[in-house]
ZAMARGU-4260 file (C-alpha; in steps of 0.2 Angstrom, whole numbers, plus 5000, padded with zeros to 4 digits):
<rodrens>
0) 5000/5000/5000 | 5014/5014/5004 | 5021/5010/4988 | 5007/5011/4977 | 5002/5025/4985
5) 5018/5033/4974 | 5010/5030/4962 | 4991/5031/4964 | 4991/5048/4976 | 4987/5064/4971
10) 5002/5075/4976 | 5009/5093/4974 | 5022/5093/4958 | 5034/5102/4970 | 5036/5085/4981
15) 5049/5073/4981 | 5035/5059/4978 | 5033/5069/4959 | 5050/5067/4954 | 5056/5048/4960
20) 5063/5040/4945 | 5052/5026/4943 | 5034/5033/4951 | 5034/5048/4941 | 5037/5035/4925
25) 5022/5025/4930 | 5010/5041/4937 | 5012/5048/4915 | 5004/5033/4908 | 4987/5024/4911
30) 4996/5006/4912 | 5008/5012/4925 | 4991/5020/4935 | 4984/5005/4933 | 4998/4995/4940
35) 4997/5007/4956 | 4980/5004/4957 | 4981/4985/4955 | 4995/4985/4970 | 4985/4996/4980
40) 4970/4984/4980 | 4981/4968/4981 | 4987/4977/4999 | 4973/4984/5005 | 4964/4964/5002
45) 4979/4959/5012 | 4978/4969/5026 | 4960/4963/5030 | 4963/4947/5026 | 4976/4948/5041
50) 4965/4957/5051 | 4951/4945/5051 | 4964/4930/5054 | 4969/4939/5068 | 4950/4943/5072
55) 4946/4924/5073 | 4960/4919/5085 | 4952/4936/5099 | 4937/4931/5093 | 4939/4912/5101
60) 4951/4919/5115 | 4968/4923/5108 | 4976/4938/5117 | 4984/4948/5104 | 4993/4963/5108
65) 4984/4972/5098 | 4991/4990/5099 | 5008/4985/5095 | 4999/4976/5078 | 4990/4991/5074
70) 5007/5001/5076 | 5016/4989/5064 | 5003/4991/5051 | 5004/5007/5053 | 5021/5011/5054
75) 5024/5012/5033 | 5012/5022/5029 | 5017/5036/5041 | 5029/5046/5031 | 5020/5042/5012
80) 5007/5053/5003 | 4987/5054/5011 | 4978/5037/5004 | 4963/5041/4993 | 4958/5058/4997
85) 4964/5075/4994 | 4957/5084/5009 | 4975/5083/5021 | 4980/5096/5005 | 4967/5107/5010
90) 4970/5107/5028 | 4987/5112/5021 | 4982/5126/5012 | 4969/5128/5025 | 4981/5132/5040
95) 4992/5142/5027 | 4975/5154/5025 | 4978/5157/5045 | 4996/5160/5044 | 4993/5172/5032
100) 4978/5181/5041 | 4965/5178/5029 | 4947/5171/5038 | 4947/5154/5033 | 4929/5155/5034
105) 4925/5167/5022 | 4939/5163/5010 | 4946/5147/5000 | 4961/5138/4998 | 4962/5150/4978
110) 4968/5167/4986 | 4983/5158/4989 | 4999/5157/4978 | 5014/5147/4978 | 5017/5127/4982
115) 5003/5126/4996 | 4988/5124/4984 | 4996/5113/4971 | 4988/5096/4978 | 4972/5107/4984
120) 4956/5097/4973 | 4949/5111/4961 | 4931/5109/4969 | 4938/5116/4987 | 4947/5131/4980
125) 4935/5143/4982 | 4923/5135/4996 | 4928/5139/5015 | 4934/5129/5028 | 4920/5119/5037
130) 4930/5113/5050 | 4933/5119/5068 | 4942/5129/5077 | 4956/5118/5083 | 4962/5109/5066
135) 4965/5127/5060 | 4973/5135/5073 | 4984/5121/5073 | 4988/5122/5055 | 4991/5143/5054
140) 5005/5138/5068 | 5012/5124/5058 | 5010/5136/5042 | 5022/5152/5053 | 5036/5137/5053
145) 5035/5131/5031 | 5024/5132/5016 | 5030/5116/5012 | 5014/5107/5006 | 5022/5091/5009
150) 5028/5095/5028 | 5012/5102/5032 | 5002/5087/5028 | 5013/5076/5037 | 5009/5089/5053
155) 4991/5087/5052 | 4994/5067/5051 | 5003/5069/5066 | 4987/5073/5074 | 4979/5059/5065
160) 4991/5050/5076 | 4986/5059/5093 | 4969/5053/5088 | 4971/5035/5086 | 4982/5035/5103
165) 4967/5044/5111 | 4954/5030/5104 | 4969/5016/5110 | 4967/5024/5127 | 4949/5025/5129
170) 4944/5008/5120 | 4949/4997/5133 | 4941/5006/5146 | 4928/5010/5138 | 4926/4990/5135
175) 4928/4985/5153 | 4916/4998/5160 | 4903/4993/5146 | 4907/4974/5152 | 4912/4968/5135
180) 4930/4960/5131 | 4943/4976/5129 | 4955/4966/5117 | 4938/4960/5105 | 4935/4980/5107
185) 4953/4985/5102 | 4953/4972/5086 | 4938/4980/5080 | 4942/4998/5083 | 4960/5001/5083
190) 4965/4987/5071 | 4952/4992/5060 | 4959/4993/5044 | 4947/5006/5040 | 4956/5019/5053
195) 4971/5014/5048 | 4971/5018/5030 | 4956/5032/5031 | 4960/5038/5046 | 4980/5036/5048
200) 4985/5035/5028 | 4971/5050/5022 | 4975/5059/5038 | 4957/5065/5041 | 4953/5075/5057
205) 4938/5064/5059 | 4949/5055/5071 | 4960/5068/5080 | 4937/5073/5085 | 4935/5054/5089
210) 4949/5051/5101 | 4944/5068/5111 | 4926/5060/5111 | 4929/5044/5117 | 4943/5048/5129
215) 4927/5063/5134 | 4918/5047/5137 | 4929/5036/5146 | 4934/5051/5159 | 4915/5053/5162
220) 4914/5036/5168 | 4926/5038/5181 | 4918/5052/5186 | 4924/5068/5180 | 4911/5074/5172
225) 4919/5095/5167 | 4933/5087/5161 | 4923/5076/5150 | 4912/5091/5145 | 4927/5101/5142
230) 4934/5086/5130 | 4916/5085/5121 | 4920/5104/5118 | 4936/5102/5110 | 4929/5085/5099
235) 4914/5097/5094 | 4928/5111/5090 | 4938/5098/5077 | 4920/5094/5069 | 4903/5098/5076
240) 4897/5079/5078 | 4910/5076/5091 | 4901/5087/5102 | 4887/5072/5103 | 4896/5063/5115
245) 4887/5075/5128 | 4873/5062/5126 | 4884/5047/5137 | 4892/5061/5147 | 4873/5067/5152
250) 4868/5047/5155 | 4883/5045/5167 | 4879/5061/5177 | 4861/5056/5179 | 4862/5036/5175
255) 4843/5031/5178 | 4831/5033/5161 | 4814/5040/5164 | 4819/5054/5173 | 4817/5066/5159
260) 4819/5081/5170 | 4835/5077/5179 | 4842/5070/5161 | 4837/5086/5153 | 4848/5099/5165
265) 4862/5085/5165 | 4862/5089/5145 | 4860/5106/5148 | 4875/5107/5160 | 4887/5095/5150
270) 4882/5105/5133 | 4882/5120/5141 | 4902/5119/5148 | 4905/5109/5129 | 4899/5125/5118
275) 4906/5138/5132 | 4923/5125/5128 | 4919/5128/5109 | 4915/5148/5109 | 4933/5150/5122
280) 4943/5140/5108 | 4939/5150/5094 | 4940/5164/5102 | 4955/5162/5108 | 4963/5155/5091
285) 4955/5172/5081 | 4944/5164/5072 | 4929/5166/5081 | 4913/5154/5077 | 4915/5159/5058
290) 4914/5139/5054 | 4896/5139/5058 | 4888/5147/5041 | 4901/5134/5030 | 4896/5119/5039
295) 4887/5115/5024 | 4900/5114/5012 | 4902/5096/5012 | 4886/5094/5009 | 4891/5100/4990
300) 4897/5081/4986 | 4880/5071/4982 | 4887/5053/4989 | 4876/5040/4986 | 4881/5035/5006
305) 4869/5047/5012 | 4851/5039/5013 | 4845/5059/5012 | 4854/5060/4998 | 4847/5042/4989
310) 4831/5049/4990 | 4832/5066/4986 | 4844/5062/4968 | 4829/5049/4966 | 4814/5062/4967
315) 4824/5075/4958 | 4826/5062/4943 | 4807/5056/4943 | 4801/5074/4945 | 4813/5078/4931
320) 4807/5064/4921 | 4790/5071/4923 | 4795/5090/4916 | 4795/5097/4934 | 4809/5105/4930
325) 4808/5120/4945 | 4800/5105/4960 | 4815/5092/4954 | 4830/5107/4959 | 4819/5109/4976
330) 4816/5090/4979 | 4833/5084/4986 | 4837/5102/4997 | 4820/5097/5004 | 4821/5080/5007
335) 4841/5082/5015 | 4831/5095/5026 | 4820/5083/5032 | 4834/5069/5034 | 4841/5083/5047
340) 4829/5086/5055 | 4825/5067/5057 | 4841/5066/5066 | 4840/5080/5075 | 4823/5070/5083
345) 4831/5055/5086 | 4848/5062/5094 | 4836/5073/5106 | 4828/5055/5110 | 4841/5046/5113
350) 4848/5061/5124 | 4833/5060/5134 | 4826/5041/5137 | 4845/5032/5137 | 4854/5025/5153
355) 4871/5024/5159 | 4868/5006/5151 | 4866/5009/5134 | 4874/5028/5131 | 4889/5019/5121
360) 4876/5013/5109 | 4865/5028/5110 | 4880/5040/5106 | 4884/5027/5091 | 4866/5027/5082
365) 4866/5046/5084 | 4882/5048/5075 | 4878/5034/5063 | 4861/5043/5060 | 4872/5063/5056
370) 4880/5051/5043 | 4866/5042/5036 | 4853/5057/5038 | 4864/5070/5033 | 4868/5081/5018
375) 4883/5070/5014 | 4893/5055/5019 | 4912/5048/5016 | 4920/5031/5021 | 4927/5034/5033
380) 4912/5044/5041 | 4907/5026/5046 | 4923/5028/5059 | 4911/5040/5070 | 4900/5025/5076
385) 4913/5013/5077 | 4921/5014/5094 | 4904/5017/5103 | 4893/5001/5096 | 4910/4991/5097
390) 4909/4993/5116 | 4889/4992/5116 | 4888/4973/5120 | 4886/4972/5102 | 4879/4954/5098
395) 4884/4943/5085 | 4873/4950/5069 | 4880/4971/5072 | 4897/4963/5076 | 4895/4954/5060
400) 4888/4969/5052 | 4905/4981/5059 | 4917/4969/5052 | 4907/4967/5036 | 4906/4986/5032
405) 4924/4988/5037 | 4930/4974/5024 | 4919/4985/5009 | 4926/5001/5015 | 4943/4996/5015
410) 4944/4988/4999 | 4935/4999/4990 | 4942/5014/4994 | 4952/5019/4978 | 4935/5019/4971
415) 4935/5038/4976 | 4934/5055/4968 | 4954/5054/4963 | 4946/5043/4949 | 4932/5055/4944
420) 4929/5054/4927 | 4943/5042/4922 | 4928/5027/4915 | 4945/5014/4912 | 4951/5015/4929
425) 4934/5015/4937 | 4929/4999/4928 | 4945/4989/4932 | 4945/4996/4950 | 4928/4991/4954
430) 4932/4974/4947 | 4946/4971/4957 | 4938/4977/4973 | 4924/4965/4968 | 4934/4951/4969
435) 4944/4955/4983 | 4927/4958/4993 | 4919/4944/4986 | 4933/4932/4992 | 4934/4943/5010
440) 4917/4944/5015 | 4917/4922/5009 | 4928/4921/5025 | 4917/4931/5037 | 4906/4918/5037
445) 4919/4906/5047 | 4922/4918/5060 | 4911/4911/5074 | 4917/4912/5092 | 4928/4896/5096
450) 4931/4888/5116 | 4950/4889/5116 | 4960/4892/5130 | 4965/4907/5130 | 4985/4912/5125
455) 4993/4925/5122 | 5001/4930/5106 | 5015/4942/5099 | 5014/4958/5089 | 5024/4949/5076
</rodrens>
């Protein structure tokens, strides 16, 4: 996977990755694309099948040591180009808006000049950021010390990092308060293939916001509740859904459901001390709460993983059909308005009626149902619900149904927008990614808990 990532990642013509000898050679021609691509396929099939052989020995009691595992993995992709997306370039250019003193908020990435907007996709030049306050503060510092576009993604994968060690902390304990197996927990989480090659090789925030929510929730249980708010505060100032962690940290402060009134000033008081968290940090940073009129800049990708979305394109298309022109360019805003507000009333249930019991699952549905419900949808947005059902006591059909998702997302994650409009690629791609999933998803159906004494295993 690093090395076809030479070949298969979009990356800024200033780089050393543009001028090795023999990536650059296959980068100019479709065969030598292809061959990336091929490669890059090949890996990411075996790194699930390795997780899921690792998967069936924890499953029947095996006791990896998982972190170190994950680590190894990890390890060669550290130092490469961001896998399958373009967004670490923007937060690039992003933080380089900051360092300059432009309002990242109001501006895009094209006011720039020089090597920091080389690698930047041409559909985010001009929108602004959409992210918090914390990312870009951190990348305006990182932008005072280079423009290097290169050294600059690198930084904010360093906090991709952070994230994951954040999420390696909180897992287990997580896992043992909820009363599920932390090391069944850690393999489904932080061995994940999915965080490591969305989360760790893209370098998306989304997991610098998941490890602050998790470790939010983990410090909740042991009782400090305003530093778990705090925590929430600074996930929600990464990207707003983090803040939602506020629904476990209101479920451990008053643990009994049906108490509607106690469990409503126990949200008020953990939201309340997570936005003031919010408001302080970007005002402190300079860049105030700008990021709240672009939050719905992702929502100008149409992905298909959106069920708002589905249904909206779908309307638009009948009603087009039909010659209702003006209805069909209303239909999808409409229907993506009321999938928000559908989620909106189900997060303000699940705030309300859930227990100390069931708040891991409860904070997972109401991320899952922001990604679902929501103007737009990635991958590796499935990586929001992930820790919090993992810890759940999930039976066997959503455990199923976690390590099932994680196989397709993983192996068909070349199939993104770095292959818009190429049709050859596309094709052979997605015919690849078939086969590797079909065989994949052939050996899920083998991994059934097994009675073995338990061992204990090496990294290597």
């Amino acid at each position: 996977m690093a090395a076809a990532s030479l070949v298969t990642s979009v990356v800024p013509e200033s780089s050393w990755v543009a001028s090795l000898p023999i990536a650059s050679d296959l980068r100019a021609t479709l065969p030598g694309r292809m061959t990336g691509l091929t490669l890059m396929v090949a890996g990411l099939g075996l790194m699930v099948w390795a997780w899921l052989s690792v998967g069936r020995e924890v499953l029947a009691g095996v006791r990896h040591r998982l972190v170190p595992l994950a680590a190894w993995w990890s390890a060669p992709l550290l130092l490469m180009p961001p896998l399958f997306s373009r967004d670490a370039w923007s937060y690039a250019a992003q933080g380089a808006l900051v360092a300059k003193g432009y309002d990242p908020y109001s501006v895009g990435p094209g006011v720039l000049s020089g090597h920091v907007t080389e690698a930047v996709d041409p559909m985010w030049m001009s929108t602004p950021a959409p992210y918090g306050p914390l990312p870009l503060a951190y990348g305006g510092l990182a932008a005072r010390l280079t423009l290097d576009p290169y050294v600059l993604m690198l930084a904010h994968r360093a906090l991709a990092v952070l994230g994951i060690l954040l999420i390696a902390w909180a897992v287990p304990r997580l896992a043992t308060a909820c009363r599920v197996d932390p090391t069944v927990a850690t393999w489904l989480v932080v061995a994940n293939p999915v965080l490591i090659t969305h989360g760790l090789g893209a370098a998306h925030n989304d997991v610098l916001m998941l490890g602050l929510a998790c470790s939010a929730f983990a410090l909740a249980l042991t009782g400090h509740w305003g530093t778990a708010a705090v925590l929430a505060g600074a996930a929600a100032a990464v990207k707003a859904p983090g803040g939602l962690v506020v629904i476990a940290i209101a479920a451990v402060m008053s643990p009994l459901a049906g108490r509607a009134r106690l469990r409503l000033a126990s949200l008020a008081i953990s939201g309340s001390v997570a936005v003031l968290t919010l408001v302080t940090i970007g005002e402190l940073v300079g860049v105030g709460s700008g990021w709240l009129s672009a939050l719905d800049v992702p929502g100008l990708v149409r992905s298909p993983l959106s069920i708002a979305n589905l249904i909206g394109l779908g309307a638009s298309g009948v009603l087009a059909w039909l010659g209702e022109d003006g209805a069909a360019q209303q239909a999808l805003q409409i229907v993506r308005l009321l999938g928000i507000l559908t989620a909106l009333g189900l997060i303000a249930v699940l705030g309300l009626l859930s227990s100390i019991h069931n708040a891991a699952r409860a904070v997972g549905i109401a991320l899952l149902a922001v990604v679902l419900l929501g103007p737009t949808a990635h991958d590796w947005y499935f990586l929001w619900g992930v820790p919090f059902l993992a810890v759940a006591r999930p039976g066997r059909k959503l455990t199923t149904a976690l390590i099932g998702v994680s196989i397709i997302l993983t192996v068909a994650a070349p199939l993104n927008s770095s292959l818009r409009g190429a049709v050859i690629p596309i094709l052979m791609t997605t015919s690849l990614v078939l086969v590797v999933v079909g065989t994949l998803l052939g050996r899920l159906r083998t991994m059934q808990p097994q009675p073995q004494p338990k061992v204990v295993a090496t990294a290597g």
